[in-house]
Structure formats: structure tokens, C-alpha cells
C-alpha positions in Angstrom: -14.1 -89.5 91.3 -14.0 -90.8 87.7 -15.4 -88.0 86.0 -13.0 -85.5 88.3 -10.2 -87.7 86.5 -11.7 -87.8 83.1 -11.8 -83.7 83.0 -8.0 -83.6 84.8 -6.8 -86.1 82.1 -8.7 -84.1 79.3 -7.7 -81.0 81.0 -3.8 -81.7 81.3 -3.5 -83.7 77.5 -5.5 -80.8 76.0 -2.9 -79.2 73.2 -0.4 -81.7 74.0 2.0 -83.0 71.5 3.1 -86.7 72.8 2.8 -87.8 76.4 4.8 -90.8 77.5 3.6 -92.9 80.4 0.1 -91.9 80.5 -0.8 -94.5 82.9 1.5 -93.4 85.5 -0.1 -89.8 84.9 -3.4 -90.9 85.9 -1.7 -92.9 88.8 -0.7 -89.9 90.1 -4.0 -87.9 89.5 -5.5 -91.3 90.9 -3.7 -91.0 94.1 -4.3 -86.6 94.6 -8.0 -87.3 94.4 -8.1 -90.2 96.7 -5.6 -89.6 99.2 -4.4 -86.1 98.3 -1.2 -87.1 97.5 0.4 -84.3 95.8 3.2 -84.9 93.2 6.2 -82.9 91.4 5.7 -81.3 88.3 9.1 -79.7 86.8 9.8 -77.5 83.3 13.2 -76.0 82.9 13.7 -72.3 82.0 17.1 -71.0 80.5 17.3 -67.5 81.8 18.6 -66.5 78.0 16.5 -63.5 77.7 15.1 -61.1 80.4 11.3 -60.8 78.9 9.2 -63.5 78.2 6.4 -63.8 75.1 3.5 -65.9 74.7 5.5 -68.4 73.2 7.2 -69.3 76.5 3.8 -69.2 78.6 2.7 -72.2 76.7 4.5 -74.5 79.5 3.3 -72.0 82.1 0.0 -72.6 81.8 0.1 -76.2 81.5 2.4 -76.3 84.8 -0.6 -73.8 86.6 -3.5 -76.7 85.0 -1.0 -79.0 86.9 -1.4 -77.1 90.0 -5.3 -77.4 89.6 -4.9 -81.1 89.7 -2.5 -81.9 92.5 1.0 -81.0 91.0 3.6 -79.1 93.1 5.9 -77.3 90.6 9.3 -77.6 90.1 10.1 -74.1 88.3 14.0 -74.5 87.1 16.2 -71.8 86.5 19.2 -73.8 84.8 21.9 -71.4 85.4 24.1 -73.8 85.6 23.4 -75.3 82.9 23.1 -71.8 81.3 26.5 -71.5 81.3 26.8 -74.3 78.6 24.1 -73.4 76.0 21.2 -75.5 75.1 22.1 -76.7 71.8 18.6 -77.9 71.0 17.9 -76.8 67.4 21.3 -74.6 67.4 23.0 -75.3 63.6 26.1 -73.8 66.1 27.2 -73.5 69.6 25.2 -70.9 71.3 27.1 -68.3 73.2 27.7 -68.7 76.7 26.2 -66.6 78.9 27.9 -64.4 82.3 26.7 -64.7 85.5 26.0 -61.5 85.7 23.5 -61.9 82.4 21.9 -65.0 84.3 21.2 -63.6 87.8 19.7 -60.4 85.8 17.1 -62.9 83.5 16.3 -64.8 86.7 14.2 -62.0 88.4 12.6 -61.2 85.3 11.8 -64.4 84.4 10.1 -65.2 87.8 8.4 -61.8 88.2 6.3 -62.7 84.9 5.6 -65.9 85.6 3.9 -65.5 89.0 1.1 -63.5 87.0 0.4 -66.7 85.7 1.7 -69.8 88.4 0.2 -70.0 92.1 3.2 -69.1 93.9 2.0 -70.8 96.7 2.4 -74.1 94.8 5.8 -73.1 92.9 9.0 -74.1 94.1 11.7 -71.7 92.4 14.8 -74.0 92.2 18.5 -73.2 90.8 20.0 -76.5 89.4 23.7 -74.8 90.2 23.1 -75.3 93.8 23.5 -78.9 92.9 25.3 -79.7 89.4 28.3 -77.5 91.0 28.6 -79.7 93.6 28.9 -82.8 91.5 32.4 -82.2 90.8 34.9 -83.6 88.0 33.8 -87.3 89.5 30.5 -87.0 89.4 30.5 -85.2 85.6 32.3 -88.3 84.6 30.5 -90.5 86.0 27.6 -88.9 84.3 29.2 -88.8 81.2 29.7 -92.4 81.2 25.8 -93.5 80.9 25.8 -92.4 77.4 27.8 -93.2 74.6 29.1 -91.0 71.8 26.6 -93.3 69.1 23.8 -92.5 70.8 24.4 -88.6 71.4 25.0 -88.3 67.4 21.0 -89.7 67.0 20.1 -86.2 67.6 18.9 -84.8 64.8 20.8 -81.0 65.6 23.9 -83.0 66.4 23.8 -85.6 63.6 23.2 -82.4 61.3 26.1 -80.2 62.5 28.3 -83.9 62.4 27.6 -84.4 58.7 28.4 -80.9 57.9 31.3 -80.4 60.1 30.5 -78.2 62.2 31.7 -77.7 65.2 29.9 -79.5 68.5 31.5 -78.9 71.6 32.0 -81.3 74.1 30.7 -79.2 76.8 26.9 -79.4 74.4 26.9 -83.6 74.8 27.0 -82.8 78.7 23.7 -80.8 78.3 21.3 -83.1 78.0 22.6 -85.3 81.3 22.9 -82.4 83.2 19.4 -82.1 82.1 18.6 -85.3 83.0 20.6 -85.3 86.1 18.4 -82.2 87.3 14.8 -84.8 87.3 17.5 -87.5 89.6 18.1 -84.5 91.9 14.6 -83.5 91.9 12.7 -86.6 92.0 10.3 -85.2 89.6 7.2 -86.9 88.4 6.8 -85.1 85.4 8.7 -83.1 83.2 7.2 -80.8 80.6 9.2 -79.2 77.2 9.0 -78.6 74.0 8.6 -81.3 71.2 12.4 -80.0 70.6 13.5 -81.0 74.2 12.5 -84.5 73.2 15.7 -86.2 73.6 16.8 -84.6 76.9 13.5 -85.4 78.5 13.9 -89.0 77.9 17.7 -88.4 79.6 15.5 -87.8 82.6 13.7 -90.7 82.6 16.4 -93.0 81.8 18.9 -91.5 84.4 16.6 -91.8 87.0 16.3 -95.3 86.5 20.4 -95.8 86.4 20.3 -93.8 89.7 17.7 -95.8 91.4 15.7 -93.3 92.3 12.0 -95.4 92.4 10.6 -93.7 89.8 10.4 -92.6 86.0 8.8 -89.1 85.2 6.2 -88.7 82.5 7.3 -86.7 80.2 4.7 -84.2 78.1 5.6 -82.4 75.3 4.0 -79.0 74.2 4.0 -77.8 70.9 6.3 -74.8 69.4 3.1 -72.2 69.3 3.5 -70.4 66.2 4.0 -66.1 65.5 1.8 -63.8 64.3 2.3 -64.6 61.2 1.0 -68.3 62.0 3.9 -69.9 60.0 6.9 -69.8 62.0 7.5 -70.0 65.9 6.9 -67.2 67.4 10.4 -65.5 68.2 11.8 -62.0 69.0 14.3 -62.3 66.4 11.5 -62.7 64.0 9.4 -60.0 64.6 6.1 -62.2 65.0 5.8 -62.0 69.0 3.7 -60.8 71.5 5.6 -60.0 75.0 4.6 -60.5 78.4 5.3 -57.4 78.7 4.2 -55.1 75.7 1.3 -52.2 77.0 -2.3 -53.3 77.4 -3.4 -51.3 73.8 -0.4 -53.3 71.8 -1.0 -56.2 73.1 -4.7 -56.4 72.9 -3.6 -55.0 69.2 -1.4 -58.2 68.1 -3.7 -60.4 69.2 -6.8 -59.5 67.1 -4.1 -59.3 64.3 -3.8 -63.2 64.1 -6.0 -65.1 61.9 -8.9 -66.4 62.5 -7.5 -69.9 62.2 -4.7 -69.4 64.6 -7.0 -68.1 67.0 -8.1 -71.3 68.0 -4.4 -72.4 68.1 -4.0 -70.1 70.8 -7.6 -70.3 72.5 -6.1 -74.0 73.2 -2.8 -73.3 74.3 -3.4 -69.5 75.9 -6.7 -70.2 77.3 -8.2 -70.6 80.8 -11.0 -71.3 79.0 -12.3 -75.0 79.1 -12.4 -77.2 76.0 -16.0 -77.6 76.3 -16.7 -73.6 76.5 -13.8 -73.6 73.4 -16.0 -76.0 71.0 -18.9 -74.1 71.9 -17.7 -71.1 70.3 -16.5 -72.6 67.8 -19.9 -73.9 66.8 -21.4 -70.7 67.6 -18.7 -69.2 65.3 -19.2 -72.1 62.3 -22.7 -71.5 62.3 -23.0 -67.8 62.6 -24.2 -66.9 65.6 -20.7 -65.5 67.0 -18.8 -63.4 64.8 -15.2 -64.3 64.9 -13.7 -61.0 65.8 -15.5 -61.1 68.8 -14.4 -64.4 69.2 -10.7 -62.7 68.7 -11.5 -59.8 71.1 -12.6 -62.1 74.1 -9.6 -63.7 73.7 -7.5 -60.9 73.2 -9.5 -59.3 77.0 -8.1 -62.3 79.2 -4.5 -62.3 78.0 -4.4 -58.5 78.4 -6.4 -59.0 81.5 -3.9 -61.8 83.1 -0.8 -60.0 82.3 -2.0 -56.2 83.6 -4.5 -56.9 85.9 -8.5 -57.7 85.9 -10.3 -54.4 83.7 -7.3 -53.9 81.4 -8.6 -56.2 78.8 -11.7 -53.9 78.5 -10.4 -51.1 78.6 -7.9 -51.7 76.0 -10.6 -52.9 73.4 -12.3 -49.6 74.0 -9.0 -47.5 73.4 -8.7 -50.3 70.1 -11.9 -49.3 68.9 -12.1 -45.8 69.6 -8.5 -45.4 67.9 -9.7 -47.7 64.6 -12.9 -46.1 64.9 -11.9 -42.7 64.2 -9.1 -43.7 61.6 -10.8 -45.7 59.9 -8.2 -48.3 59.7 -9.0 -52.2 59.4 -8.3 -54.7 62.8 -7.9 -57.2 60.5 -4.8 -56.9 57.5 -2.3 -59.5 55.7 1.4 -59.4 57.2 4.1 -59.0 55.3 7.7 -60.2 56.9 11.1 -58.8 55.9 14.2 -60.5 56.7 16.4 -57.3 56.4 15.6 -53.2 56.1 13.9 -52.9 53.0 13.1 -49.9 50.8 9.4 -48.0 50.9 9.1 -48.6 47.0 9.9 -52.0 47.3 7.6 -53.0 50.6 4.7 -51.3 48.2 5.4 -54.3 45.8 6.0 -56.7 47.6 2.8 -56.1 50.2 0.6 -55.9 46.9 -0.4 -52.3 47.4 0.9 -51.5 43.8 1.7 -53.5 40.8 5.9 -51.6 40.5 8.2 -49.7 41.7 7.4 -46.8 39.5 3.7 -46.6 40.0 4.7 -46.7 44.0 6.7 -43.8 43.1 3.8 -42.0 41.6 1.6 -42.9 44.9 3.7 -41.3 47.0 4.2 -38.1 44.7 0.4 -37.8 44.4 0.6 -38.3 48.2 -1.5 -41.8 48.5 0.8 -43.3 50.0 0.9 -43.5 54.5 3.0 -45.2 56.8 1.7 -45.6 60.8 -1.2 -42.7 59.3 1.4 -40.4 57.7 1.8 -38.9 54.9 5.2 -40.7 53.0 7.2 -38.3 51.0 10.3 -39.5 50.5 10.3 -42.3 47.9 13.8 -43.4 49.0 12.7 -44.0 53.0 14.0 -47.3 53.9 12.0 -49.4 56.9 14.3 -50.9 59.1 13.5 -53.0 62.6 10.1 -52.7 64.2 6.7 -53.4 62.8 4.9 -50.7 60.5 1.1 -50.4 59.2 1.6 -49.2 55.5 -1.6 -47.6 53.7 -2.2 -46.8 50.2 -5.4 -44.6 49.4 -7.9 -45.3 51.8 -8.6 -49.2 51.9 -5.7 -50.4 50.6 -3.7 -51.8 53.9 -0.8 -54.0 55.0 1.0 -54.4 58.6 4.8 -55.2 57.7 7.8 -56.7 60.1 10.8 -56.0 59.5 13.1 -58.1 61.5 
């Protein structure tokens, strides 16, 4: 039994950020192995978009680890508390969203994450069919477990205070309604973002105020970072892989990380253990596995868990074929671009050419190639989406425009 609890414990705390209350964790692994006592495991989900990227799955597979391990989860759709706005890292208030958005996000949400939860162990739970029962009493009774002080110790809040702007009232309300959802629950352990840090804690601390007999364990999961391995990985950036992108693309954005960040995600993506994980690495570090393959393993089971068994294969054929034949690189820098930005321009600033005017004469003498063809237009602006642009044949760069 104490080596089952040593790989759960190393299982559940692998990529973890912080972990509060470890011993009440392995109280509750403790009592799954001996007695099978199962427990709750609950992560909230703001149905703000409809689609999902790898960014979000982070907390889903640490919630399906859970349901290795004895945890019945607790999968929250606040759209109650949707209709607020998480302010969590907002420099404003976020805009409310309809009912109508909320109910349309919900079966999106839920459809994607059964490919990676056991549904059998998953509990979908809406924390309106509770927090709208609470009433102008209850909210105020709520409200009155926190003081103003201690609300302005966020960082966000303190940050928007200083600068005067705007907080709504309705955004100090988040975090206990957030809090109020693990009373309601009885969870045993939440799970969030290093962000969520604050309303977390709210759980605990209200279900001590409430009596409820327990305090949650709260785990934090890091913010994974984008392809570009600097920044979060985000829509709105550009540097995301969806849930939902085709096989070949996402197989494609995958091998286009770096071989660094790779090991970022083998820990946070990964079904792989953390033994089989340091193997490779070793095997990798002393030459014996090259790390592209390393890459395209990785790159087979997330096509593989989000399209079925055989996908990932089959897209690293079509990959390889495809690269094969154009003789184009898996492996180029990335170049982001906050707004559209002019071909000439993108030339400079992905290093292709030293200016603007011997761009120019690249594209006259027909060198240049964006996606495989032929530019011609030296005034072609790039606007949204994500472009491969080639000059000659081994010059390349993949750029984002966001």
C-alpha cells in the first residue's frame, strides 16, 4: 500500500505549482486504498468560449489522474457565476455574457472534455441551480465574510484601485460565489490556475465559516505556455493548439514547439509516466533518441486522444509525406505580430532579408513564397491566421499574426 501512495502522490503533484494541505491529500488517498473511500475532486469551468485548447486540458488531465486515484469529479459549469465575469487577471471588467452564449459553450465544453475525463466518474454540475437560490439574504450574508481590505490584496484589484479603474461590485462577489460553490459541494479538493489563487483559498475559508467539517486542498496548475513558449497559450494570441483543430494541424503545431517546451508539455499533456518521461529524456541527452522523434510520439497521443486511436499515425505519415515532397523544415523560428503587418516588412523582421528594399528585390526576382507560393505583390499585407513564409529554398519562418 505504501508504494501505491507514493506513485498516486508523485502522480497527482507531478507539474503542480503549489499544493496546500498535502497531508489531508494523502489522507484521502490513505483512506481510497484502504477502505475505498472515494472523495470529491472539483475545477470550475467558465463557459466563455465554445472550443477548448490545450491550455485548458491542463486541469482535465490532472482531474482524470484524480479519477485514477479515488477522486469523484466535480466538473463546474459556473453559469451563474458567468454572468458576472471572472475578473482574475482582467486590467477591466470583462463583459457579461447571455444566457443564450452560456447554454451554447456548455455542450461544447463538455463534449470535449469527455475525450479526456471518465464520464462514469464525472459529475457535470451547474452552480446556478444553487447560487440562484441564495437570494438577496443569502448574497449578503455572503458578502459579509469578507471585508473590503482584504478584497483590495488582490493583486488585479489592487492594480485597477491604484490606477482608477473601474471594479465593479458585482467582481468582489466572484470570488465568494466561488467559494460558496466548494460549501455547496462539499469538495475535497479544488484545482485552478496559479491565477485562481485567491478564490481557491475563499473555498477553504468559507467552508470553515459554514461548518461544513472539512477544508479542500487546493492544487494549483501552472498557466502552460503557447507555441511560441513565452506567453500563455491563448486564442487571442495566435500561439494555440485547439481541441479541436484536424488531425494533420494539430499533429503540425505540436512538432512546431521547441525542444525545450516539449518536456513542458510531456509533463502537463502526458499520460505518460514520469519515470517513462525521464527515460527519454536521458535517452534524448545522451543521443540515443533523437528529439524529433521525441516530439512526434508526443505529437501521436494528443492527436490520437482527441480523434480517436490510429489518427496520430496516420497524421505523421500525411506530415511527412507533405514535408517530404516540399522539402520544407518541421522545425522553424516563429515570428508573432501583434497587428496585420506588411510582406516587406515580415521579411525584416523574420530575418529572411537584411531591408525592405532587398525584400523588394526577392520578390521581383521571384524568391520570395508564402504557404509554397510564389509572392508577387510586394505591397501584400498578412493579416490574422498563421503563415509559413520562404525565401529561396532554406531560408524559412512560420509567422502569427494575431
Amino acid at each position: 500500500m505504501e508504494k501505491k501512495l507514493e506513485v498516486a502522490l508523485q502522480e497527482l503533484s507531478r507539474g503542480s505549482e503549489e499544493i496546500i494541505d498535502n497531508e489531508r491529500l494523502e489522507e484521502l488517498l490513505k483512506n481510497y486504498f484502504e477502505n475505498g473511500t472515494t472523495y470529491f475532486v472539483k475545477a470550475g469551468f467558465d463557459p466563455t468560449a465554445p472550443d477548448l485548447h490545450l491550455g485548458h486540458t491542463v486541469l482535465l488531465q490532472k482531474l482524470a489522474a484524480f479519477q485514477k486515484y479515488g477522486g469523484r469529479v466535480q466538473f463546474l459549469i459556473g453559469d451563474f457565476t458567468a454572468m458576472i465575469g471572472d475578473p482574475t487577471g482582467k486590467s477591466a471588467t470583462r463583459k457579461v455574457l447571455t444566457k443564450e452564449d452560456v447554454v451554447k459553450n456548455i455542450q461544447s465544453y463538455t463534449t470535449q472534455a469527455f475525450k479526456i475525463l471518465d464520464e462514469s466518474k464525472t459529475q457535470v454540475v451547474y452552480n446556478d441551480d444553487w447560487l440562484q437560490s441564495l437570494g438577496a439574504s443569502g448574497i449578503l450574508q455572503l458578502s459579509s465574510h469578507l471585508t473590503v481590505a482584504r478584497m483590495l490584496e488582490r493583486d488585479d484589484f489592487s492594480k485597477r484601485y491604484a490606477s482608477n479603474t473601474p471594479i465593479a461590485v458585482s467582481e468582489f462577489l466572484y470570488p465568494l460565489l466561488q467559494g460558496y460553490d466548494s460549501v455547496h459541494l462539499k469538495s475535497d479538493v479544488e484545482l485552478g490556475g496559479t491565477d485562481q489563487k485567491f478564490n481557491l483559498l475563499m473555498g477553504r475559508q468559507l467552508q470553515k465559516i459554514y461548518g461544513v467539517g472539512k477544508q479542500q486542498v487546493v492544487m494549483m496548475m501552472p498557466i502552460l505556455e503557447g507555441l511560441d513558449g513565452v506567453q500563455k497559450m491563448s486564442k487571442s494570441l495566435g500561439n494555440y493548439i485547439g481541441v479541436t483543430d484536424e488531425p494533420n494541424d494539430m499533429f503540425g503545431k505540436v512538432l512546431s514547439i521547441s525542444d525545450d517546451l516539449m518536456w513542458r508539455y510531456y509533463e502537463l499533456l502526458s499520460t505518460n509516466t514520469l519515470e517513462t518521461i525521464e527515460q527519454m529524456k536521458s535517452d534524448v541527452a545522451n543521443g540515443t533518441l533523437h528529439p524529433k522523434k521525441a516530439k512526434e510520439n508526443l505529437a501521436m497521443e494528443i492527436v490520437d486522444r482527441y480523434h480517436g486511436s490510429g489518427s496520430g499515425e496516420k497524421a505523421a505519415n500525411e506530415f511527412a509525406k507533405i514535408f517530404a515532397k516540399k522539402d520544407i523544415p518541421t522545425q522553424m523560428d516563429q515570428f508573432l505580430f501583434e497587428t496585420e503587418v506588411g510582406i516587406l516588412q515580415a521579411l525584416v523582421e523574420c530575418k529572411l532579408v537584411p531591408s525592405t528594399s532587398q525584400a523588394r528585390r526577392d520578390i521581383k526576382g521571384g524568391a520570395v513564397k508564402l504557404d509554397q507560393i510564389k509572392v508577387e505583390d510586394d505591397k501584400m499585407v498578412l493579416r490574422s491566421g498563421e503563415y509559413v513564409l520562404q525565401k529561396g529554398k532554406k531560408a524559412f519562418a512560420k509567422v502569427i499574426v494575431k
